[in-house]
N, C-alpha and C positions, 0 to 999 in steps of 0.2 A: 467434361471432367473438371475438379476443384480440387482441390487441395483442401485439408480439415487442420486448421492448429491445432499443435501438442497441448495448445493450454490458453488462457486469460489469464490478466488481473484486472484490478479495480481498488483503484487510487482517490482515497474519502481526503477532503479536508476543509476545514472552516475558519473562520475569526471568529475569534469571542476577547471584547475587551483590550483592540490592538494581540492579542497574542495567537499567533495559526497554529491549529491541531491537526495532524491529520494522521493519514495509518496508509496500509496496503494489503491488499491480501492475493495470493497465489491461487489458481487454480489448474487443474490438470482436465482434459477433454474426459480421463472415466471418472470423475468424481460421479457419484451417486445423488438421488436429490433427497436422500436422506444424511448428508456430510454437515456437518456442521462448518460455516463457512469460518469459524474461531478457529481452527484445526489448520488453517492455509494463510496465519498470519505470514507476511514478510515486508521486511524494510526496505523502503522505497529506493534508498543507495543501490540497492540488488539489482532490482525493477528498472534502474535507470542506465546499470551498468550493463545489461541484458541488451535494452531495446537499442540504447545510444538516442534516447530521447533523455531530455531533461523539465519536469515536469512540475518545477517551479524557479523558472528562470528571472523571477524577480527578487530572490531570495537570494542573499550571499555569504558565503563565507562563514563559520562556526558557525552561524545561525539554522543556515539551509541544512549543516551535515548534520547539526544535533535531532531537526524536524525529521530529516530523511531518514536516521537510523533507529528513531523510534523513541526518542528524550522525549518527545510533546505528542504520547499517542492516544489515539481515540480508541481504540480498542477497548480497553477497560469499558469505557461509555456506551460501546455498543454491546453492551449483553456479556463481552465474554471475559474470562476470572483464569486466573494461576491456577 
């Protein structure tokens, strides 16, 4: 017997130009594989208050919370719009 998690994420980020982008997205174990994964945005702050992982521990202070809550997000870039 196993156990199934309620859900994933999946934690994007990059450098460009000294400055980190990144994003997060949420998902749920019935997501469909026709879901748009733009529909399961959420901010990393979330994701980290969840886990009690910290998943960019070289970052600090105004910097990290503005990246983590979605000031510097890649979202827009990957595909998905307001």
């Amino acid at each position: 017997p196993h156990q199934v998690p309620t859900g994933f994420y999946k934690i994007i980020s990059t450098l460009e130009d000294g400055q980190v982008w990144a994003t997060a997205f949420r998902f749920s174990q019935t997501n469909t594989n026709y879901t748009s994964y733009c529909d399961y945005w959420s901010d990393i702050d979330s994701i980290e208050a969840e886990t009690g992982l910290d998943f960019m521990p070289k970052l600090s202070g105004q910097f990290e919370h503005d990246i983590e809550v979605g000031a510097y997000d890649l979202w827009y870039y990957l595909g998905c719009e307001e």
